[in-house]
C-alpha positions, 0 to 999 in steps of 0.5 A, spaced: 753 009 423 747 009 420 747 012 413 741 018 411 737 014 407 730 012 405 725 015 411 731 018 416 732 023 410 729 030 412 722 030 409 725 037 404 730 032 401 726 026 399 721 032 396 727 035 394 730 029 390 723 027 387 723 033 383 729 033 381 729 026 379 722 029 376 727 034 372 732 029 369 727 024 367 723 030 362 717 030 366 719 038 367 722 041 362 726 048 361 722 053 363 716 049 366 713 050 373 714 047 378 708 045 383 708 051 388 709 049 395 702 050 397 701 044 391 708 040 395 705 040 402 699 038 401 702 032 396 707 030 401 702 032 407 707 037 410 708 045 412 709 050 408 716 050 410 718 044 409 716 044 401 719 051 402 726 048 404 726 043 398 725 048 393 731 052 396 735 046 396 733 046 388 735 054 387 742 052 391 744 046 385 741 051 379 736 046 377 731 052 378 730 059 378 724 063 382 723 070 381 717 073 386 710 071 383 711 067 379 714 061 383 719 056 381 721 054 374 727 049 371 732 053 368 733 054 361 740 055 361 745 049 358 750 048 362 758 050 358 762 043 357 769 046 359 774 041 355 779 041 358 784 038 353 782 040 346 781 048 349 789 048 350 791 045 344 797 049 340 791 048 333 786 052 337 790 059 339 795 059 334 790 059 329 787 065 332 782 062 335 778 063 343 780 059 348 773 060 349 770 058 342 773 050 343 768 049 349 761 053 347 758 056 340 755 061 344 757 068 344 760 070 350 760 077 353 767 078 356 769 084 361 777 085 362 780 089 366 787 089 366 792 092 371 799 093 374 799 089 381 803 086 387 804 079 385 801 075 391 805 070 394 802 064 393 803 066 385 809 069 386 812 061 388 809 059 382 812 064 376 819 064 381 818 072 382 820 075 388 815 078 394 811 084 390 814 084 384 810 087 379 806 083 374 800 084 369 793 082 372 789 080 367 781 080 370 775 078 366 768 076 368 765 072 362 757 072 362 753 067 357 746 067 355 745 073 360 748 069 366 754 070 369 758 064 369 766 065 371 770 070 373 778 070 371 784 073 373 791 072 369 798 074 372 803 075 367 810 077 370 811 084 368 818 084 365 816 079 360 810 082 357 810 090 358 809 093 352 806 088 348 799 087 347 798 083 352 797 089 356 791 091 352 784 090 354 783 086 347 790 081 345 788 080 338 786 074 335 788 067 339 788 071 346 795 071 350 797 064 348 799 068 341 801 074 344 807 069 348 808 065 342 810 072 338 815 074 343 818 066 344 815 065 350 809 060 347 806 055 352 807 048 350 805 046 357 800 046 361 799 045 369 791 045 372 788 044 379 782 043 381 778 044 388 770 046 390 768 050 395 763 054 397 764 062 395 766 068 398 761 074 398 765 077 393 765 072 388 758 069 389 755 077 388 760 077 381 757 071 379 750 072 382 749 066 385 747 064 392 753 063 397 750 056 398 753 053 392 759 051 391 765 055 386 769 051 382 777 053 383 781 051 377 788 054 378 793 053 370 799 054 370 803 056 363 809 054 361 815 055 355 819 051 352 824 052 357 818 050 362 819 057 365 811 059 368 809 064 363 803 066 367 798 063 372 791 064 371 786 063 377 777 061 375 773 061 380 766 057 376 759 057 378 759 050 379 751 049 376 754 052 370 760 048 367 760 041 366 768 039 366 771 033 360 777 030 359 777 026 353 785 023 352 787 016 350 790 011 355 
């Protein structure tokens, strides 16, 4: 089968992967404007339609932003490098510290919900509960520079961590790792799975992101040291917002 390279590419995506080459090389720069499509069909000697086409393809990877008269620009938002090990560390949230504050220096707006609920059946194999049991939801949506940027909901078995202040809005310092470590439950290992797709209309309107581009899934899972899952926690990311590292030794 023929690969769709060089000119059996669509014309909006070669016109799109000019710019985006034009992006990462610097020629444009955050909060520049892109040539508009009247500017790209002339250059490229196409419709409207198509530079139309390669510029939504942009929007779609959240290389760039258009607000109605103003055209396209690079957006100015720097991507989060999530680091997926360092952030787990017993030394981050046993000094009190964020999860939060071992990925990004900027300050975050996090709006928590928490909630007593149905435990669904595919958490409830994993924290070994029974269908329905109660446990405690713990849900947040984190925006950063204005954008939202993850969505986040903890469940908790409900007879481990009623009454404490894990059932509050505001845990205390070094969030609910800290609050599991006081009552003999602390996390001293950590399981995390990985997939995209594209997103529900629920999640692509919490996120503000078109239903085109793809979320990041990440499902973590707790566990004492009895290896008991203590909680499992289910993200759903803007992909365009995250860059995910892993730095370990071999």
């Amino acid at each position: 089968m023929a690969s769709e390279t060089g000119a059996q590419r669509p014309k909006y995506q070669r016109i799109a992967d000019d710019l985006k080459a034009a992006i990462e090389s610097g020629e444009y720069g955050p909060g520049d404007r892109l040539p508009g499509e009247s500017a790209l069909a002339a250059q490229y000697e196409v419709a409207a339609l198509t530079a139309r086409q390669a510029l939504k393809i942009l929007r779609i990877e959240g290389l760039v932003e258009s607000k109605k008269g103003a055209g396209a620009r690079v957006i100015e938002f720097r991507p989060i490098r999530r680091h997926g090990i360092q952030r787990l560390a017993h030394d981050q949230w046993g000094a009190g510290k964020s999860i939060w504050s071992a990925d990004e220096e900027r300050p975050v707006t996090i709006d928590v919900r928490v909630d007593i609920v149905a435990v669904p059946v595919h958490v409830a194999r994993m924290l070994e509960l029974n269908e329905n049991d109660p446990v405690c939801a713990r849900s947040r949506r984190f925006v950063l520079d204005g954008r939202p940027v993850m969505l986040a909901t903890s469940y908790l078995p409900l007879g481990l961590v009623e009454e404490t202040a894990i059932m509050r809005v505001d845990t205390g310092e070094g969030g609910v790792y800290a609050r599991l470590a006081e009552i003999g439950h602390g996390p001293v290992h950590f399981r995390e799975e990985i997939r995209c797709r594209l997103p529900v209309v629920e999640e692509a309107e919490g996120l503000a992101m078109p239903l085109e581009r793809p979320v990041i899934k990440l499902c973590r899972t707790a566990y004492d040291g009895g290896l008991r899952a203590v909680e499992v926690n289910e993200m759903t990311m803007d992909s365009a917002a995250y860059v995910l590292e892993y730095a370990f030794d071999a």
